[in-house]
PyMOL Python script that loads the backbone (N, CA, C, O; Angstrom):
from pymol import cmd

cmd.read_pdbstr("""\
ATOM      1  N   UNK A   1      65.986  34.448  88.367  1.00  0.00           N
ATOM      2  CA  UNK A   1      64.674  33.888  88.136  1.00  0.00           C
ATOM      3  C   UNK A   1      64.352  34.052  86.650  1.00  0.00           C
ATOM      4  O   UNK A   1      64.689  35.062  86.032  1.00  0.00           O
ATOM      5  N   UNK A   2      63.577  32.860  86.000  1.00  0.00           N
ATOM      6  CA  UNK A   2      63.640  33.063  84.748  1.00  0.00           C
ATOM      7  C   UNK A   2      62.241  33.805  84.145  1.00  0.00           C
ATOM      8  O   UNK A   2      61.256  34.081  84.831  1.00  0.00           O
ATOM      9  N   UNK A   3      62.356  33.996  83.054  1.00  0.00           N
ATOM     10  CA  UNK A   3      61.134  34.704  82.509  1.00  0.00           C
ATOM     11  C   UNK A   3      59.646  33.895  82.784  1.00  0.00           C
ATOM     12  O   UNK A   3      58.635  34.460  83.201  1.00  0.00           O
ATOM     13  N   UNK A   4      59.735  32.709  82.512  1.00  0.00           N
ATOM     14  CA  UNK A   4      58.801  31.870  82.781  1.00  0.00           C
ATOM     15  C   UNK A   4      58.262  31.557  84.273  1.00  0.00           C
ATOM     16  O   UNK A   4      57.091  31.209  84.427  1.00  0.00           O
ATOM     17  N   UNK A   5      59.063  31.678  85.263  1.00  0.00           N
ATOM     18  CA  UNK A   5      58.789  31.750  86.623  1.00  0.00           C
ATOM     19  C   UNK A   5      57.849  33.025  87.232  1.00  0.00           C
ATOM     20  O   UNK A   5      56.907  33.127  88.018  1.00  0.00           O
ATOM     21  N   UNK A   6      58.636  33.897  86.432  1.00  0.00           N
ATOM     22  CA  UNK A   6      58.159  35.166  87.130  1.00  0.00           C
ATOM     23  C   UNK A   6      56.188  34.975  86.403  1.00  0.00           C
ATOM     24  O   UNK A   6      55.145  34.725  87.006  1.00  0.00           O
ATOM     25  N   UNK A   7      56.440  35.216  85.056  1.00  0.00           N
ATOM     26  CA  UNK A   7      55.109  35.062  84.650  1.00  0.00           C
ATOM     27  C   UNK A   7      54.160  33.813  85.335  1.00  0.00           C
ATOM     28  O   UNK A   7      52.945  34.011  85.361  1.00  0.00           O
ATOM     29  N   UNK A   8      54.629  32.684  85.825  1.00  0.00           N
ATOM     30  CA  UNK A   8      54.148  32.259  86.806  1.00  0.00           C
ATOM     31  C   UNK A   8      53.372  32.373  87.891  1.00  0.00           C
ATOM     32  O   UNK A   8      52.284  31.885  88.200  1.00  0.00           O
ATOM     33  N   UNK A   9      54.247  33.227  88.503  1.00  0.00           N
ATOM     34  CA  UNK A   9      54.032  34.146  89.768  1.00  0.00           C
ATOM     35  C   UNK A   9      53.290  35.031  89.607  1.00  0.00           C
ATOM     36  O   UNK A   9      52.435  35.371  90.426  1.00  0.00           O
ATOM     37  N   UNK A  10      53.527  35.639  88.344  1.00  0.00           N
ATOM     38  CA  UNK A  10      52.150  36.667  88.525  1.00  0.00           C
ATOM     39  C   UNK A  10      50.916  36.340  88.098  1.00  0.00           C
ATOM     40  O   UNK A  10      49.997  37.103  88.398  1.00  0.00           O
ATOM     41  N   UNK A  11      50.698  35.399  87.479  1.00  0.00           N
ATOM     42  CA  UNK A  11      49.270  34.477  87.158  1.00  0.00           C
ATOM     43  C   UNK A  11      48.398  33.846  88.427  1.00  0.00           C
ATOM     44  O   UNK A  11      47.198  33.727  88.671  1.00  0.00           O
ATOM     45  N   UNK A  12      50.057  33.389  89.337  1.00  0.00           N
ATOM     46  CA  UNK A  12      48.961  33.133  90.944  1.00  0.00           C
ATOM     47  C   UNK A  12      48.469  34.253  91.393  1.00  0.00           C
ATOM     48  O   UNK A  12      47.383  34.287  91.973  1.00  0.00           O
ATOM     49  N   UNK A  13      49.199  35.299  91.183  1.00  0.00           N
ATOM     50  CA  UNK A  13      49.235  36.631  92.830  1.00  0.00           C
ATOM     51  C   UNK A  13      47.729  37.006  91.660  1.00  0.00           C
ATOM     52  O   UNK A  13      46.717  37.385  92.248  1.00  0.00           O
ATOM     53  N   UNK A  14      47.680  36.936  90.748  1.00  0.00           N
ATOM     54  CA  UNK A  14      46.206  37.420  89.775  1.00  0.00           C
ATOM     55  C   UNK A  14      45.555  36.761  89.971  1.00  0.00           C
ATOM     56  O   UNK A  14      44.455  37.275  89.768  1.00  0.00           O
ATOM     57  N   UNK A  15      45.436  35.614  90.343  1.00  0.00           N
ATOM     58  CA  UNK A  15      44.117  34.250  90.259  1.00  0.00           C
ATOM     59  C   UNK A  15      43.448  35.031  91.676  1.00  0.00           C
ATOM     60  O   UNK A  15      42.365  35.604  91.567  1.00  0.00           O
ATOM     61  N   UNK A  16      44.439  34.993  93.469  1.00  0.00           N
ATOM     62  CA  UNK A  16      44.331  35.628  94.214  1.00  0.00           C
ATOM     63  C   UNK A  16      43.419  36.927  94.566  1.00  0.00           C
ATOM     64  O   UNK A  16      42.412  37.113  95.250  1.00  0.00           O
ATOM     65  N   UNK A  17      44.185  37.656  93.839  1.00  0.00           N
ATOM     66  CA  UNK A  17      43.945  39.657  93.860  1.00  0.00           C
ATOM     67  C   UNK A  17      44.369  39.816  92.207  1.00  0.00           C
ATOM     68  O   UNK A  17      45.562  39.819  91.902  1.00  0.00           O
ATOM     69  N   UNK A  18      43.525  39.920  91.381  1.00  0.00           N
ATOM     70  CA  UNK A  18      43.738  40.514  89.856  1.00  0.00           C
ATOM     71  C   UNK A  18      44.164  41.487  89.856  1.00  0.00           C
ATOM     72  O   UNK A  18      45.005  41.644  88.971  1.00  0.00           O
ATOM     73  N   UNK A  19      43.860  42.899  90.913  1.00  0.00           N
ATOM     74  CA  UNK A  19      44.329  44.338  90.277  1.00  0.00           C
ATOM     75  C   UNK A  19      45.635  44.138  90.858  1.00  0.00           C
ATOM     76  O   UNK A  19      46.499  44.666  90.158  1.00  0.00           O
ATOM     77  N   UNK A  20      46.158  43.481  92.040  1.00  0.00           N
ATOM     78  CA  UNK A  20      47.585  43.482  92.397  1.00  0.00           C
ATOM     79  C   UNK A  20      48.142  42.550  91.298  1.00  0.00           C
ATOM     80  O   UNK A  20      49.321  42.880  91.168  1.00  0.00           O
ATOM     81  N   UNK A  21      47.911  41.737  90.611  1.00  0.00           N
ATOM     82  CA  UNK A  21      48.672  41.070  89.587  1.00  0.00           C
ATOM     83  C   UNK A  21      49.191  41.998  88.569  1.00  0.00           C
ATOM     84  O   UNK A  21      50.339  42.193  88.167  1.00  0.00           O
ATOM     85  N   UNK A  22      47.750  42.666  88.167  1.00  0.00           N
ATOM     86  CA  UNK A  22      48.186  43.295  87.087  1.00  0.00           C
ATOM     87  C   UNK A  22      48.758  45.180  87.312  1.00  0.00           C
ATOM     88  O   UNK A  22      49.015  46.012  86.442  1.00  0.00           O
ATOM     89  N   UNK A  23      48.789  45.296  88.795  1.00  0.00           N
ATOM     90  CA  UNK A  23      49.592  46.353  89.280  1.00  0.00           C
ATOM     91  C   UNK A  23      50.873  46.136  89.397  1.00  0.00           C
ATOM     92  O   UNK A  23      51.665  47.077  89.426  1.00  0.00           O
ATOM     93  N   UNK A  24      51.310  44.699  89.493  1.00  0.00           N
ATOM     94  CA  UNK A  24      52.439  44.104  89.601  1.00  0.00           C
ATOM     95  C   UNK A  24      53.352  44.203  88.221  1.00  0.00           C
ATOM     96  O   UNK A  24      54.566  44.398  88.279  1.00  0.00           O
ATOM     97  N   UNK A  25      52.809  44.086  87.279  1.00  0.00           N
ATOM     98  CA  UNK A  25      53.030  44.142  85.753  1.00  0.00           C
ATOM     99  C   UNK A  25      53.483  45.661  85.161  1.00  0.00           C
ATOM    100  O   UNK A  25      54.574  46.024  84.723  1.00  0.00           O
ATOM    101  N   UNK A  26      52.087  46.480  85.336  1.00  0.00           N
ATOM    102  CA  UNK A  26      51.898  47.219  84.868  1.00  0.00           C
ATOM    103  C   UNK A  26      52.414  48.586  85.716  1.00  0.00           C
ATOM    104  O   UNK A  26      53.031  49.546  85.254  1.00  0.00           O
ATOM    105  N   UNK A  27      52.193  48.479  86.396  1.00  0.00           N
ATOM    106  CA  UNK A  27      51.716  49.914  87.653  1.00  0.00           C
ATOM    107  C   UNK A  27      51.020  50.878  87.611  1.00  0.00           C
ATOM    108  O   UNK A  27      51.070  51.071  86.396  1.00  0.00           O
ATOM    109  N   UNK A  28      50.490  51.535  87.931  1.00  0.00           N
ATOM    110  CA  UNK A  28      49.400  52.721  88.117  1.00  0.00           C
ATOM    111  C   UNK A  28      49.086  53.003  86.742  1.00  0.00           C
ATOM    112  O   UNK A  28      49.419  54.152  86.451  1.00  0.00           O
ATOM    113  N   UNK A  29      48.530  52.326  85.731  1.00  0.00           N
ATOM    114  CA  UNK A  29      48.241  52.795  84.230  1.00  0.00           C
ATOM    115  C   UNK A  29      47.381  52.089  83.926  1.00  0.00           C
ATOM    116  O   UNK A  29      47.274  51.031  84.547  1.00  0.00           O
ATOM    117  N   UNK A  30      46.520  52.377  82.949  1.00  0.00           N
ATOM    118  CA  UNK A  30      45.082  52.118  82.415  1.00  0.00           C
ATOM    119  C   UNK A  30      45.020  50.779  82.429  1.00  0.00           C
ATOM    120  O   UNK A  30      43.880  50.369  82.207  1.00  0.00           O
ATOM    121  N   UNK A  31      45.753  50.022  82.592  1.00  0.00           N
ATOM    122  CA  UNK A  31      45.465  48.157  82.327  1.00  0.00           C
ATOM    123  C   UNK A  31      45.256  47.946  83.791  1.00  0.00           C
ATOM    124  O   UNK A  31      44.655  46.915  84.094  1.00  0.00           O
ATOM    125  N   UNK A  32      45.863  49.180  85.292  1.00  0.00           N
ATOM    126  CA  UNK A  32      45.182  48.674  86.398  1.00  0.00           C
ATOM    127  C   UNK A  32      44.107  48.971  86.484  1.00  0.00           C
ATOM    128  O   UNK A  32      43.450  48.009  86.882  1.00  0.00           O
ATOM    129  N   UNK A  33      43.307  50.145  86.260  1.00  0.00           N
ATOM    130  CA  UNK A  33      42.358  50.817  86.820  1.00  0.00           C
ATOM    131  C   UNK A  33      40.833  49.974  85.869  1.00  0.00           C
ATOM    132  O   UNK A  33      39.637  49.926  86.153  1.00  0.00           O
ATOM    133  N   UNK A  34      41.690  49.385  84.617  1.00  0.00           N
ATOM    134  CA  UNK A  34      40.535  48.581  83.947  1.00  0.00           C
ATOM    135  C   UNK A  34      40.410  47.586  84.648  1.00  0.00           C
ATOM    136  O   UNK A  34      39.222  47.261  84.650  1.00  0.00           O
ATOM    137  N   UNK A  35      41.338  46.573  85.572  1.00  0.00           N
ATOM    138  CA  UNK A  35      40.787  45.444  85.732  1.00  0.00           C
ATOM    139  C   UNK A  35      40.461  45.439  87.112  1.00  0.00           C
ATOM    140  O   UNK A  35      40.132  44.389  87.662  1.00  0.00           O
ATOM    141  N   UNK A  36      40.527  46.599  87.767  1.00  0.00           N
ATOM    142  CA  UNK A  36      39.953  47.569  89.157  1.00  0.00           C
ATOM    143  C   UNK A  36      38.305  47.410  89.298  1.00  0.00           C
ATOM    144  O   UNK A  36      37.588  47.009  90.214  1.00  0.00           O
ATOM    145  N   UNK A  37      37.999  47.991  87.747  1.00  0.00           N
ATOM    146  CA  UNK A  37      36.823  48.926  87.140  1.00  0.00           C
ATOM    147  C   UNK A  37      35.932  47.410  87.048  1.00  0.00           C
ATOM    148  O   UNK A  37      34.739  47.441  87.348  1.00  0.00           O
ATOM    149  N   UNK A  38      36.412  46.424  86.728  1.00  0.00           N
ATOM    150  CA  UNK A  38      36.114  45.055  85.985  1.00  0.00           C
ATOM    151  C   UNK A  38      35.269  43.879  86.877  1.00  0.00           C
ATOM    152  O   UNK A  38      34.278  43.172  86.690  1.00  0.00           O
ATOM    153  N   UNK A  39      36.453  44.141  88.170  1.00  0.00           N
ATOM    154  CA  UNK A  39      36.454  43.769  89.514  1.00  0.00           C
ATOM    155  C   UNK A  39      35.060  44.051  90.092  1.00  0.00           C
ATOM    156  O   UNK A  39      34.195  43.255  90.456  1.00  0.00           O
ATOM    157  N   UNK A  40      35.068  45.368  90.083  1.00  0.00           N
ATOM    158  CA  UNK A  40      33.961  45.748  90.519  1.00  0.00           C
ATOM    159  C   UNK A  40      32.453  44.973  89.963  1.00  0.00           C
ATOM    160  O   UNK A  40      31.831  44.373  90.840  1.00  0.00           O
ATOM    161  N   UNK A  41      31.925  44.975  88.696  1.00  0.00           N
ATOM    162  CA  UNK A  41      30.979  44.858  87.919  1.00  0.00           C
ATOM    163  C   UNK A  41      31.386  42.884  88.151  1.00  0.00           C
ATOM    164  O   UNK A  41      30.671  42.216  87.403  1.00  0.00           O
ATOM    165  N   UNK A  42      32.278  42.092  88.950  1.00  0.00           N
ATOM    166  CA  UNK A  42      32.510  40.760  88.917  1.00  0.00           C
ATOM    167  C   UNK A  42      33.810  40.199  88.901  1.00  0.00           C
ATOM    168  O   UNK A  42      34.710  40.482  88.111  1.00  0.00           O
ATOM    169  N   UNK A  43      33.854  39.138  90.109  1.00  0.00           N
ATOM    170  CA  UNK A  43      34.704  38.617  89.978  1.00  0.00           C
ATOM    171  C   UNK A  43      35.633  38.094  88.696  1.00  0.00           C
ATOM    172  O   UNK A  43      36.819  38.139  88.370  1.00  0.00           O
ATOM    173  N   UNK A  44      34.707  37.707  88.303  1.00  0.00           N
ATOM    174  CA  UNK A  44      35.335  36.263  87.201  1.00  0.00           C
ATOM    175  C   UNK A  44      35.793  37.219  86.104  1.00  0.00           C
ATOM    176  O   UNK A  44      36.886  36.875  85.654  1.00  0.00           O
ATOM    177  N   UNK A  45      35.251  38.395  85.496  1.00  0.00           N
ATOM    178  CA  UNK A  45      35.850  38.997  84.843  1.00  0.00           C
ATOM    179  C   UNK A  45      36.772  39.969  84.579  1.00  0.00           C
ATOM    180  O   UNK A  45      37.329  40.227  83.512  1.00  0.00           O
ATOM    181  N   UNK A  46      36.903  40.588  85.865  1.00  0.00           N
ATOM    182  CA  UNK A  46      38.292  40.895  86.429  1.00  0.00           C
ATOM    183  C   UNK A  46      39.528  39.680  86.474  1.00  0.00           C
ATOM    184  O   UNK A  46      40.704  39.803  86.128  1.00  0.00           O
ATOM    185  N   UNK A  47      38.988  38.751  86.898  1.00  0.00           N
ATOM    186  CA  UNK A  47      39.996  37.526  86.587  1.00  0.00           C
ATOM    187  C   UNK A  47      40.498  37.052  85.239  1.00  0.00           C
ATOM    188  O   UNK A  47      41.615  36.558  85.084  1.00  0.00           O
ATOM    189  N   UNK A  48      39.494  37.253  84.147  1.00  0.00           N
ATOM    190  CA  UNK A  48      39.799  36.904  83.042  1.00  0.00           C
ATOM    191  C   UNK A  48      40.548  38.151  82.036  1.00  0.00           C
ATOM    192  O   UNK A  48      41.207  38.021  81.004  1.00  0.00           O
ATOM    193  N   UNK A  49      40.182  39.284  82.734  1.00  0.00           N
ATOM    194  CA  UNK A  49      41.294  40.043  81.985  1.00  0.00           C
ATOM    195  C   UNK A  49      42.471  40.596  82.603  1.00  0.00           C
ATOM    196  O   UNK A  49      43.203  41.426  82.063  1.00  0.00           O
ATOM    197  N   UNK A  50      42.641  40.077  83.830  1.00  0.00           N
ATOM    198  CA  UNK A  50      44.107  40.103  84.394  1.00  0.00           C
ATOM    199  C   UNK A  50      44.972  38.944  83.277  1.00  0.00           C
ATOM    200  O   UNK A  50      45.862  39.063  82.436  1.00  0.00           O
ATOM    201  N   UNK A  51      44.248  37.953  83.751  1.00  0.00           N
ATOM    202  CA  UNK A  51      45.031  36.680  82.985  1.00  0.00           C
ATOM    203  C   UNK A  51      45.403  37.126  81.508  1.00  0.00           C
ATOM    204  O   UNK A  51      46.461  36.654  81.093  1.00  0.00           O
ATOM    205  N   UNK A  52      44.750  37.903  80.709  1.00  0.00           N
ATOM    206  CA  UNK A  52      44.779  38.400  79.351  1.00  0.00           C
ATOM    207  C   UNK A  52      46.148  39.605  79.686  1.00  0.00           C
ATOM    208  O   UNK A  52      47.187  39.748  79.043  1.00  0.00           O
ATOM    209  N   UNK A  53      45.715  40.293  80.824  1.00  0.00           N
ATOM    210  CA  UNK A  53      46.719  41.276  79.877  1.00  0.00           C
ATOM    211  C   UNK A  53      48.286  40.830  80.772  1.00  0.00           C
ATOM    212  O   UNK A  53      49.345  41.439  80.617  1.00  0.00           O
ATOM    213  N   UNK A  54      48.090  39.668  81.676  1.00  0.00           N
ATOM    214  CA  UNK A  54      49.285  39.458  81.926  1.00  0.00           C
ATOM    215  C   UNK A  54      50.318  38.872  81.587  1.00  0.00           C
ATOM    216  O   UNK A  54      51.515  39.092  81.770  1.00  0.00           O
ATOM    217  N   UNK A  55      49.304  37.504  80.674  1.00  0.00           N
ATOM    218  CA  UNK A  55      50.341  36.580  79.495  1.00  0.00           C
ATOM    219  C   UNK A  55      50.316  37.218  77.936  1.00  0.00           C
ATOM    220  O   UNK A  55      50.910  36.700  76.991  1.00  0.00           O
ATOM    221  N   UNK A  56      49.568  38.356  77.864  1.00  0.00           N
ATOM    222  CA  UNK A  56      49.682  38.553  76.175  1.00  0.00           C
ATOM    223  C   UNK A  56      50.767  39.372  75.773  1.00  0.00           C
ATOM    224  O   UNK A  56      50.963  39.596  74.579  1.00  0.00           O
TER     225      UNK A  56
END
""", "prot")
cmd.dss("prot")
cmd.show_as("cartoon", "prot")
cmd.util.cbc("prot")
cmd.orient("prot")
């Protein structure tokens, strides 16, 4: 699977569930528990910084 697929894939499973996207990426470290924390205080912006820290 190529690099571009996978990052794919994890942009859907984030659009979905953001902290599993970016648990998917990351794992148990401060970029999950921020977009956990994010989640909480709103959808949309938990969404927008999954998407950030998953393509940057």
């Amino acid at each position: 699977m190529s690099e571009s697929t996978a990052t794919c894939i994890d942009i859907l499973i984030a659009i979905i569930l953001p902290p599993l996207g970016v648990f998917l990426k990351f794992g148990c470290k401060v970029e999950f528990w921020l977009c956990l924390l994010l989640i909480f205080f709103g959808y949309v912006s938990g969404l927008f910084y999954a998407l950030y820290a998953i393509t940057k």
